[in-house]
C-alpha positions in Angstrom: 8.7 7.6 -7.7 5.7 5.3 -8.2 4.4 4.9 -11.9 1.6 3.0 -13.2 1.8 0.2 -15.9 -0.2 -1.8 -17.7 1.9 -5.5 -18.4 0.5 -7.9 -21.0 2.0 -11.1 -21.8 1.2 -14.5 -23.6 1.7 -17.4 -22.6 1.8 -20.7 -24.9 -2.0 -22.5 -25.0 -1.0 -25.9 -24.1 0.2 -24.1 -20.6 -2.0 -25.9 -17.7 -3.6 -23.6 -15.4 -2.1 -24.4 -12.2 1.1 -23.4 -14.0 0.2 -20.6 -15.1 -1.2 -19.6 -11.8 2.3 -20.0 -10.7 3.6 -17.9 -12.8 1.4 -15.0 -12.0 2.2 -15.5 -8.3 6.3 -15.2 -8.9 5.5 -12.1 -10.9 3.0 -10.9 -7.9 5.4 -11.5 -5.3 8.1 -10.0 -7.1 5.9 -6.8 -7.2 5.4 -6.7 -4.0 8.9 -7.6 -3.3 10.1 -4.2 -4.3 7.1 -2.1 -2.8 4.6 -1.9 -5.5 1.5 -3.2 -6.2 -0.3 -5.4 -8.9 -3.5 -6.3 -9.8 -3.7 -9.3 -12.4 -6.2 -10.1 -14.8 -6.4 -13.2 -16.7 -8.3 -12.9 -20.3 -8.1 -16.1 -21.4 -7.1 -18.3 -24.8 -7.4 -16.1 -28.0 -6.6 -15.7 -31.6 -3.2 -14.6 -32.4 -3.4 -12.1 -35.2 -0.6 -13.7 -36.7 1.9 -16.7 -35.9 4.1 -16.2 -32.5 6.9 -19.1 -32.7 4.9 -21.5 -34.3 1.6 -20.3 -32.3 -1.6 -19.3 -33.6 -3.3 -19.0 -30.4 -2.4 -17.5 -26.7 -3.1 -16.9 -23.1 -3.4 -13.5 -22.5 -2.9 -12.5 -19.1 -2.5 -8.4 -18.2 -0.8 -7.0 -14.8 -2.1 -3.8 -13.5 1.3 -2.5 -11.6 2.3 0.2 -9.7 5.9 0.8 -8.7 9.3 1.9 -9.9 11.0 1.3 -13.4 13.3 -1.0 -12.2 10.9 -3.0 -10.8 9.4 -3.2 -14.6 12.6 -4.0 -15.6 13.2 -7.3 -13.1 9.2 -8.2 -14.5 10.6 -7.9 -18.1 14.0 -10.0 -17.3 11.8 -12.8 -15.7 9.2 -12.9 -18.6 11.9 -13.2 -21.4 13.6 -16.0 -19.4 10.5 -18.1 -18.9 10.2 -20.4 -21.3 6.0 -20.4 -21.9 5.7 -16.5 -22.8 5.8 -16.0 -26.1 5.2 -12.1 -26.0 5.1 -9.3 -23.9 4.7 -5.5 -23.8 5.0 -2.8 -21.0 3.1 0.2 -21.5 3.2 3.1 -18.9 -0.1 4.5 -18.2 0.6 7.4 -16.1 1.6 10.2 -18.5 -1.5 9.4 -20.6 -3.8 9.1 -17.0 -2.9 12.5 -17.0 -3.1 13.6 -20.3 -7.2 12.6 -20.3 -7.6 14.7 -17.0 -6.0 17.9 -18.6 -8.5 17.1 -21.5 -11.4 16.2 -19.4 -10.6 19.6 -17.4 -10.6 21.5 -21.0 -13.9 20.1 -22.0 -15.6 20.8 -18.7 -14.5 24.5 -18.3 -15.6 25.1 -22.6 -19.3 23.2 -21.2 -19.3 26.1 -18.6 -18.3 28.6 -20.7 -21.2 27.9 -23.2 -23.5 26.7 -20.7 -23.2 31.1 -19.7 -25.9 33.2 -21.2 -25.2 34.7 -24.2 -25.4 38.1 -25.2 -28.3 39.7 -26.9 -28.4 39.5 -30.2 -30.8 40.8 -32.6 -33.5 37.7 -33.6 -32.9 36.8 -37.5 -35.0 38.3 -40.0 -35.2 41.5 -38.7 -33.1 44.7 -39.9 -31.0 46.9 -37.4 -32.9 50.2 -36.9 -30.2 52.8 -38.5 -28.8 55.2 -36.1 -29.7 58.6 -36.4 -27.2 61.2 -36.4 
């Protein structure tokens, strides 16, 4: 069963480009390798919020991925063998991808609901005529 995941990683700063390129197309062909698909994004040098080994900055690069768990499991072998990425975190996407849609559904059907005319209701300020019996 396919799943959805969002990959981040960080590389050292120092790393050159064309290596770095490199290393997003093993990960890519990987992917692809065991019938998934990726889409990578590449964010750039940033701050660290605090010190990685002996970093203060990073390369941030995230993988949009879709395919099976053990497919995230042979990206998160690779990653903590490769000597440039200092950190790296997997996050599955799918549960909460679905968990917004039931929301979004619930907030739509309450719109309709008080979109609906409401009953009449006596205006404010003036009494209820008393019921004669």
């Amino acid at each position: 069963m396919n799943r959805t995941y969002e990959l981040m990683f960080i590389v050292r700063p120092d790393m050159v480009d064309e290596d770095l390129n490199k290393l997003i197309s093993t990960l890519d062909s990987s992917v692809t390798s065991a019938h998934g698909t990726v889409k990578s994004e590449i964010w750039g040098k940033r701050r660290l919020a605090y010190t990685v080994r002996g970093f203060n900055d990073g390369i941030f690069v995230l993988l949009l991925l879709e395919g099976t768990g053990a497919m995230v499991h042979e990206l998160e072998r690779r990653l903590r063998v490769t000597e440039p990425v200092i950190k790296f975190l997997t996050v599955r996407t799918d549960e909460e991808l679905k968990r917004l849609d039931k929301i979004k559904k619930i907030r739509e059907s309450r719109k309709k609901a008080s979109a609906a005319p409401a009953p009449a209701t006596p205006e404010a300020g003036t009494e209820p005529t008393p019921a004669t019996a």
